[in-house]
C-alpha positions in Angstrom: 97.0 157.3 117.3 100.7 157.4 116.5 101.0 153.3 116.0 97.9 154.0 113.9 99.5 156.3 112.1 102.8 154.0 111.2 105.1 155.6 114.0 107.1 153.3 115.7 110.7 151.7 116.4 113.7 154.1 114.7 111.1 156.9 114.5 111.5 160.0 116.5 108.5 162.3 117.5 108.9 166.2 118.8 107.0 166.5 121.6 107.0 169.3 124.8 109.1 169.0 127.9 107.0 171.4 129.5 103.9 169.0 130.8 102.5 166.0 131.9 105.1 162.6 131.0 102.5 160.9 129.5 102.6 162.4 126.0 106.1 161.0 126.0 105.7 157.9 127.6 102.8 157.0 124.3 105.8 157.8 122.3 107.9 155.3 123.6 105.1 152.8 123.6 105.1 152.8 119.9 108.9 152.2 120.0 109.7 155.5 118.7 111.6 158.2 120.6 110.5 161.2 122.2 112.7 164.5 121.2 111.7 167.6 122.9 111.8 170.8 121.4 111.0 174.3 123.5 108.1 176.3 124.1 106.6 179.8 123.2 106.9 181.4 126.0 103.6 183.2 126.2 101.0 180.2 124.9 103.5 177.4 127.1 102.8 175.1 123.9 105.4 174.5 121.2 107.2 176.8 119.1 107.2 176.0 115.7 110.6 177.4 115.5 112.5 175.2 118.4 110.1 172.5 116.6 111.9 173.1 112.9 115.6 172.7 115.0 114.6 169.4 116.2 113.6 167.7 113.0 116.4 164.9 111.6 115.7 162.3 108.8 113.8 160.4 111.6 111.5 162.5 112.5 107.8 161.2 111.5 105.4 163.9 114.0 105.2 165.7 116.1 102.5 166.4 119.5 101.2 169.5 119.9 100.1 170.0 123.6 97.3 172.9 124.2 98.7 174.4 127.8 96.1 175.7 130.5 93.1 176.1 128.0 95.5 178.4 125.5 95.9 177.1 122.3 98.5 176.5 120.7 99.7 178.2 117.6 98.7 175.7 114.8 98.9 177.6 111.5 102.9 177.1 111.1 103.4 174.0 112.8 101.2 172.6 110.2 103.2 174.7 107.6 106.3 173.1 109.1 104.9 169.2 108.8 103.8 170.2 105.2 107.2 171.2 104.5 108.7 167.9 105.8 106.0 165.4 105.4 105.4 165.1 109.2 102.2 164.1 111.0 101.4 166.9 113.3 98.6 165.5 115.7 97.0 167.4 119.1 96.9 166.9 122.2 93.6 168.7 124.0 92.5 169.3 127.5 89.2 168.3 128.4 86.6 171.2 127.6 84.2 172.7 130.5 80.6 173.7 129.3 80.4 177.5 127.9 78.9 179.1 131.1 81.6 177.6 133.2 84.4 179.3 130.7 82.7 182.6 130.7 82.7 182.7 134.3 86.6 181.8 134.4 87.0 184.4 132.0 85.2 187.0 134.0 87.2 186.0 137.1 90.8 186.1 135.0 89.7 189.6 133.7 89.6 190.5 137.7 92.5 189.4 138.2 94.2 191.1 135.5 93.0 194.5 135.9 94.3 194.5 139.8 97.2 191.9 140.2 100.2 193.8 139.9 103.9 192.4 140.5 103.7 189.0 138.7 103.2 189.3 135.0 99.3 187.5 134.3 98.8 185.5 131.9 98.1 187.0 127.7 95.1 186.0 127.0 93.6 186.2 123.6 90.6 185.1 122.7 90.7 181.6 122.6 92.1 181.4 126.4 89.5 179.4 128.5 91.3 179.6 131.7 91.2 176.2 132.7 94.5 177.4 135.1 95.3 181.4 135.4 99.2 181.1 135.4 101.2 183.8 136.3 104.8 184.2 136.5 107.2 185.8 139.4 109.8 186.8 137.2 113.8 187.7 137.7 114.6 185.5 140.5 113.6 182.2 140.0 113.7 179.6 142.3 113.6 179.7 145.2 111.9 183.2 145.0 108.7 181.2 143.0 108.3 179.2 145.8 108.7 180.8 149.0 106.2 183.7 147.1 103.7 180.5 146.9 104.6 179.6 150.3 104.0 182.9 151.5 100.4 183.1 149.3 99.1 179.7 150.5 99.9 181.4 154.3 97.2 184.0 152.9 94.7 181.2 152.7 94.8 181.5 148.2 95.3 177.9 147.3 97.8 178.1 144.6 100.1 175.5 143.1 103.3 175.3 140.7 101.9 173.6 137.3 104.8 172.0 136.4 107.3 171.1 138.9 109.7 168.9 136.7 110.0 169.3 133.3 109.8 165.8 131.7 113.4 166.1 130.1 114.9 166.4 133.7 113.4 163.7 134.4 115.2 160.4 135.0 113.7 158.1 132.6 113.4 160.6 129.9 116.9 163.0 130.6 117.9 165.0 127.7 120.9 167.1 126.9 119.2 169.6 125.1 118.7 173.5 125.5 115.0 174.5 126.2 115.5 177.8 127.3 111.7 178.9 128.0 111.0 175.6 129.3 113.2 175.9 132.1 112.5 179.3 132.9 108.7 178.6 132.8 109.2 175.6 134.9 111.1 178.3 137.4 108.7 181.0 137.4 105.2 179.7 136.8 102.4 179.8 139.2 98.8 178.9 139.0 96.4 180.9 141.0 92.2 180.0 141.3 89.9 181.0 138.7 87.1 178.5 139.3 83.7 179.1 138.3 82.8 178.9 141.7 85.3 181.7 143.3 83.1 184.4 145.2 84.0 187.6 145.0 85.5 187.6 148.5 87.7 185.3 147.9 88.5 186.8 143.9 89.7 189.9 146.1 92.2 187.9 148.7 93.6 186.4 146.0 94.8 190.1 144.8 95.1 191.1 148.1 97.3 188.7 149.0 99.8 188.9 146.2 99.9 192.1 145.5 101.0 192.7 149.3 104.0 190.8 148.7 105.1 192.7 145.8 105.1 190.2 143.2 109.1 189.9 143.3 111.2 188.5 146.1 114.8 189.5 146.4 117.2 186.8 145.6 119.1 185.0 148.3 122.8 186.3 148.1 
């Protein structure tokens, strides 16, 4: 869609850190360079503001990335291309049918009314859940961790959702300040909310975190 589009060599294109690489590695196919700007910290897509620092005279797009089935925030990054003649294209996340999004939605409302101790994910009404991220705040890591550590030990399959922000990594390392990208990258975790979750298991996933207190002290 970019080389489509006219975007190639001496181009740059503002893209996400926080994510999958391959958004970054189509920008490079087209011979353009990637430049990542930071995130909001409550939808995990970009903020049009950290997007409006990173424009230069190269800049011909930028990749909007809808995070964990939260939209982004569309209305002022498309202001912002208006403004400087960019393309602003998006990136989805392949849709479930409705009944399987009202059942995660049922299951995140559970776990929002009785998780306590990690902060649960806003909502809003477009969320379709497909990943309930929460975050275990103050300590980073290692404290994200060893609290998924010590909730997999529970039996609640849980994961980190993004483990390496693409700017750290080697092929794609930036000096550049993403503030809320790192710290989401430190304190995110993505607890169950399949469709298929029984209620038994909805209630050792609360059980389990919320007898570790959400927050691990720091190692001094």
């Amino acid at each position: 869609m970019l080389r489509a589009a006219g975007v190639g060599a001496g181009d740059e294109v503002v893209v996400p850190a926080f994510g999958n690489v391959e958004v970054a590695e189509a920008v490079t196919l087209t011979g353009a360079t990637p430049v990542f700007a930071d995130i909001d910290p409550t939808t995990y897509c970009l903020d049009a503001l950290a997007v409006e620092y990173a424009v230069t005279s190269r800049t011909a797009a930028v990749v909007v990335v809808h995070r964990f089935g939260q939209p982004a925030a569309l209305a002022p990054l498309h202001a912002l291309g208006q403004r400087h003649g960019l393309l602003v294209l998006e990136h989805g996340e392949s849709e479930a049918p409705y009944d399987e999004i009202a059942q995660r939605r049922a299951r995140a409302s559970y776990l929002d009314s009785r998780l306590s101790g990690v902060r649960t994910p806003d909502g809003g009404d477009g969320h379709t859940y497909q990943q309930y991220v929460v975050r275990v705040p103050g300590n980073g890591r290692p404290d994200r961790d060893a609290f998924a550590r010590a909730v997999r030990a529970r039996g609640v399959d849980c994961r980190v959702p993004v483990k390496t922000p693409v700017h750290r990594m080697p092929a794609f390392r930036r000096d550049v300040c993403l503030p809320e990208t790192e710290r989401a990258a430190d304190e995110t975790l993505a607890l169950p909310v399949d469709a298929s979750l029984t209620k038994r298991e909805m209630q050792r996933i609360v059980s389990s975190c919320n007898a570790l207190g959400g927050l691990l002290q720091p190692a001094f």
